[in-house]
ROBABA-982771 format. One line per field, with one value per residue (C-alpha): residue in one letter; x, y, z. Coordinates in nm, 3 decimals. Example, Ala and Ser with C-alpha at 12.3 -4.5 7.8 and 13.67 -1.06 7.14 Angstrom:
residu <- c(a,s)
c1 <- c(1.230,1.367)
c2 <- c(-0.450,-0.106)
c3 <- c(0.780,0.714)
END
This chain:
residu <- c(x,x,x,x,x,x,x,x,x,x,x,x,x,x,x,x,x,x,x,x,x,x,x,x,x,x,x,x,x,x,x,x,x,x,x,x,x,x,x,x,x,x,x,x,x,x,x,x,x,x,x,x,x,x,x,x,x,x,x,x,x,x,x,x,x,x,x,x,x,x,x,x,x,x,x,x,x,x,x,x,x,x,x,x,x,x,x,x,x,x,x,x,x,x,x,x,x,x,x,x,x,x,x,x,x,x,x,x,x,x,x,x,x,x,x,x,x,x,x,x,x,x,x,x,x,x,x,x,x,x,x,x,x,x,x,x,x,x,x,x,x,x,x,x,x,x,x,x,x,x,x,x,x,x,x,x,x,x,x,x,x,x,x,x,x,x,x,x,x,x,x,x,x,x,x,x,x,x,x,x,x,x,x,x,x,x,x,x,x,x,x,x,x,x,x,x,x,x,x,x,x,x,x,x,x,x,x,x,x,x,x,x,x,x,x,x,x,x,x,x,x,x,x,x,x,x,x,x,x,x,x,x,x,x,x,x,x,x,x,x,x,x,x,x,x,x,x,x,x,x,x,x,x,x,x,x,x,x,x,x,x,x,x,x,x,x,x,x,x,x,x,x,x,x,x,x,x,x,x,x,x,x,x,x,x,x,x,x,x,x,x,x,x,x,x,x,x,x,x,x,x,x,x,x,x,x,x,x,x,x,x,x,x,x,x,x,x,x,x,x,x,x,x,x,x,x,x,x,x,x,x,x,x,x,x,x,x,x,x,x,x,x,x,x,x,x,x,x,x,x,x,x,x,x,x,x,x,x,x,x)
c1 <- c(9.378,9.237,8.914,8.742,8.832,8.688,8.383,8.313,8.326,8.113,7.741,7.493,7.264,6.910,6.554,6.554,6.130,5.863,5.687,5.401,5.313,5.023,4.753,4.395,4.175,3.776,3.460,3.153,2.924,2.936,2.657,2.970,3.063,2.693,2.746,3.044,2.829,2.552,2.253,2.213,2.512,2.385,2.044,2.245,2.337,2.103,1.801,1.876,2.106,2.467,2.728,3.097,3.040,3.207,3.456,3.649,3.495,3.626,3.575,3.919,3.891,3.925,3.666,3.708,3.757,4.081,4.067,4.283,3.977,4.052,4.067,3.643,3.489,3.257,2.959,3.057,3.150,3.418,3.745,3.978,3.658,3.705,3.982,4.067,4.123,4.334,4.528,4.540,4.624,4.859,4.987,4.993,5.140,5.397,5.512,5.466,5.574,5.393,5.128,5.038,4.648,4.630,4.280,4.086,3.812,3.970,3.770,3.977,3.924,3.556,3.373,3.373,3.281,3.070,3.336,3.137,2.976,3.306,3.450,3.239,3.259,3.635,3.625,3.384,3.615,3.919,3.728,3.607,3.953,4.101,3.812,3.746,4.147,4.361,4.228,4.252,4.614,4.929,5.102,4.845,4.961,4.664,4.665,4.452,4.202,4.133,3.886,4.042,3.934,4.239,4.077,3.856,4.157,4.375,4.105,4.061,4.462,4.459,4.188,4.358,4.680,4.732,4.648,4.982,4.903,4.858,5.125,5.060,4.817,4.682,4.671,4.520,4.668,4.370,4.335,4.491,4.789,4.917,5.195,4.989,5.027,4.681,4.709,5.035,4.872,4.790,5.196,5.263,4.995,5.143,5.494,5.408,5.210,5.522,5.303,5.432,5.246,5.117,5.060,4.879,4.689,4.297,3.981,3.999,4.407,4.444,4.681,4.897,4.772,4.382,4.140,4.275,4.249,3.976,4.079,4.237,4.541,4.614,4.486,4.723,4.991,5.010,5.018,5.377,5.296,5.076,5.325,5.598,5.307,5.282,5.669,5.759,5.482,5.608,5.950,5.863,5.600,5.909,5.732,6.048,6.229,5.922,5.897,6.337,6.207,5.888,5.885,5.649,5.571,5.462,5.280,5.162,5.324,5.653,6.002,6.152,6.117,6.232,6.567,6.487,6.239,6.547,6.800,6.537,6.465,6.828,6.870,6.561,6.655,6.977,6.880,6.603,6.616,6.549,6.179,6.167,6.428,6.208,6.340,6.725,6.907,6.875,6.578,6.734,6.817,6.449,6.384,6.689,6.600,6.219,6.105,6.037,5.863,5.743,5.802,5.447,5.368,5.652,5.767,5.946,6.287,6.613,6.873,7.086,6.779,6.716,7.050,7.102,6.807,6.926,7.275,7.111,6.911,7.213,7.064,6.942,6.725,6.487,6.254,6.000,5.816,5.464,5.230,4.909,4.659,4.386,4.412,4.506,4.841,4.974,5.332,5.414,5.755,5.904,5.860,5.962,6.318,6.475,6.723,7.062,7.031,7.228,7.109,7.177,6.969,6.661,6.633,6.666,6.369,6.153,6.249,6.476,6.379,6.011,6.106,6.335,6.087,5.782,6.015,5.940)
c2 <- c(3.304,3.633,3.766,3.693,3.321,3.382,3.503,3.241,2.901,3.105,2.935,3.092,3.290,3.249,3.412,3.559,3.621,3.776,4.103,4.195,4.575,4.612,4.367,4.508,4.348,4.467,4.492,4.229,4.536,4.867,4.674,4.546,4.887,4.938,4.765,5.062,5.345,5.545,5.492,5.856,5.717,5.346,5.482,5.642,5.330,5.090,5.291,5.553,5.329,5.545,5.359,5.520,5.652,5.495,5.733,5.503,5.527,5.166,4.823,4.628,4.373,4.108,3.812,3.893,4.276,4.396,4.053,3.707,3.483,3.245,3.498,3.512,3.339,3.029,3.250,3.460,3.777,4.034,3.886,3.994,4.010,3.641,3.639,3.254,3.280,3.549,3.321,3.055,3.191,3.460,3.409,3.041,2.976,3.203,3.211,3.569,3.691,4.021,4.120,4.505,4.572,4.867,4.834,4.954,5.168,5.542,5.840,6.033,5.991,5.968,6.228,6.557,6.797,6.578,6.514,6.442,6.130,6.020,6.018,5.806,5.582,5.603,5.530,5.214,5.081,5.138,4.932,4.686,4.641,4.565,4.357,4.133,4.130,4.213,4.055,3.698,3.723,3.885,3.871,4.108,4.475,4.792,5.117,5.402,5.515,5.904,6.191,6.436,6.724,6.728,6.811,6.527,6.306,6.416,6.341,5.962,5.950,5.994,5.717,5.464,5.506,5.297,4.986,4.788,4.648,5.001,5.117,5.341,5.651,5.559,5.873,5.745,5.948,6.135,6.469,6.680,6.699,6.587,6.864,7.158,7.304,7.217,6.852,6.919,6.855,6.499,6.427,6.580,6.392,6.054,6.156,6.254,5.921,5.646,5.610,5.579,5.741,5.526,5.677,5.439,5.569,5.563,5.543,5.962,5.985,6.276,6.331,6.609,6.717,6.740,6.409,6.241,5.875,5.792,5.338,5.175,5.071,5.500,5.497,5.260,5.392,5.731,5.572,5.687,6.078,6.053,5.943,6.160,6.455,6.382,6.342,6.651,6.831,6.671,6.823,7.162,7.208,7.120,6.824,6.645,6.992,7.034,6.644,6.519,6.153,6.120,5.838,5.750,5.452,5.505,5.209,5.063,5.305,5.105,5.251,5.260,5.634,5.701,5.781,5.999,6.226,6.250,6.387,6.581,6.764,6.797,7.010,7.225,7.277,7.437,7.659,7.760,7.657,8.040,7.979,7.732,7.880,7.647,7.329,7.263,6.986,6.816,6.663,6.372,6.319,6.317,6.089,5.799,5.918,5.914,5.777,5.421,5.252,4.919,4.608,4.637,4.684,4.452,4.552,4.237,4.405,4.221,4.160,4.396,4.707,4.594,4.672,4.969,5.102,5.020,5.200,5.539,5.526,5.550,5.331,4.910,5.081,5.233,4.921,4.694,4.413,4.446,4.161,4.324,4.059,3.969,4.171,4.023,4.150,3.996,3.970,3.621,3.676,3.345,3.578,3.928,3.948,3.889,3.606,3.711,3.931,3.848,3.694,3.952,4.219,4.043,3.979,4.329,4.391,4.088,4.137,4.358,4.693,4.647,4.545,4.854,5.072,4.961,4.913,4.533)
c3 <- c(4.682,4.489,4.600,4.293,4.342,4.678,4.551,4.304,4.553,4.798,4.756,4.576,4.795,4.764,4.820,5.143,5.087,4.883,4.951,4.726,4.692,4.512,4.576,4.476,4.745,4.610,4.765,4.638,4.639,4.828,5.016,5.216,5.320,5.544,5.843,5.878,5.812,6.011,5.953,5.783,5.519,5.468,5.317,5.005,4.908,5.062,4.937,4.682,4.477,4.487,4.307,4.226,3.835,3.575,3.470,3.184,2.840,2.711,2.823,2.818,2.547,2.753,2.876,3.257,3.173,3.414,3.621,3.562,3.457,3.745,4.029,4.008,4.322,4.268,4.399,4.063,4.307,4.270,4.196,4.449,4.736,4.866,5.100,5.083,4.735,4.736,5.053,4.791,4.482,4.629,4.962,4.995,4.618,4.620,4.946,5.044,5.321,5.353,5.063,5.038,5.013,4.800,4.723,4.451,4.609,4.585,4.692,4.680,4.334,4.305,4.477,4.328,4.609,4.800,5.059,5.357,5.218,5.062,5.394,5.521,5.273,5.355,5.689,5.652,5.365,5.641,5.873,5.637,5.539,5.908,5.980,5.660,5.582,5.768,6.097,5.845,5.798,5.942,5.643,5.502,5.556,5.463,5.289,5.445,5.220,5.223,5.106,4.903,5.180,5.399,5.708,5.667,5.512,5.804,6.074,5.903,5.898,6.272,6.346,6.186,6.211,6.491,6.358,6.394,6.041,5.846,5.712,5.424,5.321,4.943,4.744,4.385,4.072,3.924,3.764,4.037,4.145,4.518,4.573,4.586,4.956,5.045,5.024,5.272,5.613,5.427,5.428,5.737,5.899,5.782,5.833,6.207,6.212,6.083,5.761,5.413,5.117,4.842,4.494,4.231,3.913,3.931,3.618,3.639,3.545,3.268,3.009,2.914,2.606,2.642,2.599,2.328,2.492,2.276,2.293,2.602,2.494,2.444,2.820,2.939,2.786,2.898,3.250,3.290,3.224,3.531,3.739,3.601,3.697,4.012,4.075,3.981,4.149,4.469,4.450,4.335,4.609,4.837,5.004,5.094,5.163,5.454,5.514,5.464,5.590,5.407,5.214,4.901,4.680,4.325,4.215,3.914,3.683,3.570,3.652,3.294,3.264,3.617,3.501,3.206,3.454,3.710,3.477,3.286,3.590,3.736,3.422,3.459,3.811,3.719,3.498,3.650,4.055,4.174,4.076,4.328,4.650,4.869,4.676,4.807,4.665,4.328,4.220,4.170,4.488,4.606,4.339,4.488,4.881,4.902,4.607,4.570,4.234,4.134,3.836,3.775,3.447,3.358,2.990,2.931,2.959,2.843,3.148,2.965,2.931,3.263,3.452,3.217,3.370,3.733,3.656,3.525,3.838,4.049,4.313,4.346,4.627,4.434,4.293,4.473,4.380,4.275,4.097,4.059,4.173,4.069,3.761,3.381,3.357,3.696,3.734,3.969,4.169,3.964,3.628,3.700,3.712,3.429,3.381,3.477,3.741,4.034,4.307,4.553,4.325,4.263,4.642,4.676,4.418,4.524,4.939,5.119,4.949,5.051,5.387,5.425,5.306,5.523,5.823,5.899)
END
């Protein structure tokens, strides 16, 4: 009997488990951050009113804004603050087996220069996080949220890092890039600490080209040129060349143009790779070793784009699962992969490449 008969009466394999990595759990007010600050901390908010500035210049024209209109509590809070809704509508319906809490509440992203008080804030979201999450659910897994200021980013880093449920650093994509040498001790301390790094756009995300973004749709698509930013300052700085096992998870920005950055910057790097001695193998051999993206946005690809984009990727490894929750454009596992794909790949995508990469 030929192999390929072989192949063919063997049964059809199925969903080994879901792992979710992006969930956006949110904060009713940052009220809920005060019983984890000082008391010289809590008065900024408590009495003199701070609130993170809205940076966006658009609404979303949308009824619940950037939320699914069920994911709103009965109390009318936050969507994505009440934990047993999120169990229910996430966990519990589609059978997760681990859910990523990537938050929403950067600041690294938010303060400009007032870094003490945004590490603090830090540190009582961290808390508030291990305490009102993940202490609910094991399947729940947390990202460590950071100041911008190293030392203080590398100091929160260390605090937390021993929480058995941690297992990423969230750097949000804003307007600065992460590669720069002075964000280093930031990957170092992670990579010394079994942490992954986490990269997921924020409200402060700027465009090549000067501020043009005048509507949101413009905003939202220029995502991908912030990630692209931030990839290739990564590799030039010679991140992975100081940190080989480092591992990092660009979220929320698609993976369509992954391919099109990787050769575009295999060619620059030839012509041009003495700028950069530090930097020693091909970029895009960072991009298929320590690079890892997500579905999220799905683009409604056809099987066909779909496994075209796979190929020029050189690697099934390279994609994980992400729905988005609680936000309008969620992606539910039972919808993502197109129809088609094998069996063995879209485990990969919806399971095994999440587990591989978090180590569970």
């Amino acid at each position: 009997m030929s192999t390929e008969t072989k192949l063919e009466k063997q049964p059809k394999k199925t969903l080994q488990g879901i792992i979710d990595t992006d969930v956006h759990h949110e904060i009713k007010s940052t009220r809920d951050l005060l019983p984890y600050m000082s008391e010289h901390w809590q008065r900024y908010i408590r009495d003199y009113g701070w609130v993170p500035e809205r940076s966006i210049p658009f609404n979303q024209i949308r009824k619940e804004t950037k939320y699914r209109m069920d994911t709103r509590p009965e109390d009318g809070s936050t969507p994505g603050s009440d934990f047993n809704l999120l169990k229910e509508q996430l966990l519990d319906k589609h059978n997760m087996s681990y859910a990523v809490l990537t938050g929403w509440f950067y600041e690294a992203s938010v303060a400009k220069g007032w870094y003490e008080f945004a590490a603090a804030r830090a540190s009582a979201y961290n808390d508030y996080t291990i305490e009102q999450w993940l202490s609910k659910d094991k399947r729940l897994l947390g990202s460590i949220t950071i100041p911008q200021d190293p030392v203080a980013a590398v100091k929160e880093i260390e605090r937390v890092a021993s929480h058995p449920q941690m297992v990423q650093v969230m750097l949000p994509i804003a307007d600065f890039a992460w590669g720069d040498p002075m964000y280093h001790p930031i990957f170092e301390a992670a990579h010394r600490n079994g942490l992954k790094i986490s990269m997921h756009l924020s409200a402060t995300i700027t465009a090549q080209g000067g501020d043009f973004l005048r509507y949101y749709v413009a905003w939202r698509s220029v995502h991908p040129q912030a990630y692209m930013t931030q990839t290739i300052s990564l590799i030039t700085n010679g991140v992975f060349d100081k940190f080989p096992d480092l591992q990092v998870a660009l979220v929320e920005g698609g993976f369509e143009w992954v391919p099109f950055m990787m050769h575009r910057m295999d060619s620059a790097y030839k012509a041009l790779r003495a700028e950069t001695p530090w930097v020693k193998r091909m970029p895009s051999d960072y991009f298929r070793d320590n690079m890892r993206f997500t579905t999220q946005p799905w683009d409604d690809l056809t099987p066909k784009q779909f496994l075209n984009v796979i190929d020029m990727m050189g690697s099934e490894d390279m994609i994980m699962y992400a729905s988005d929750y609680p936000h309008w454009d969620f992606d539910p596992p039972e919808r993502t992969i197109p129809g088609g794909v094998s069996e063995t790949l879209k485990n990969k995508i919806l399971f095994e490449n999440a587990r591989n990469f978090y180590g569970l």
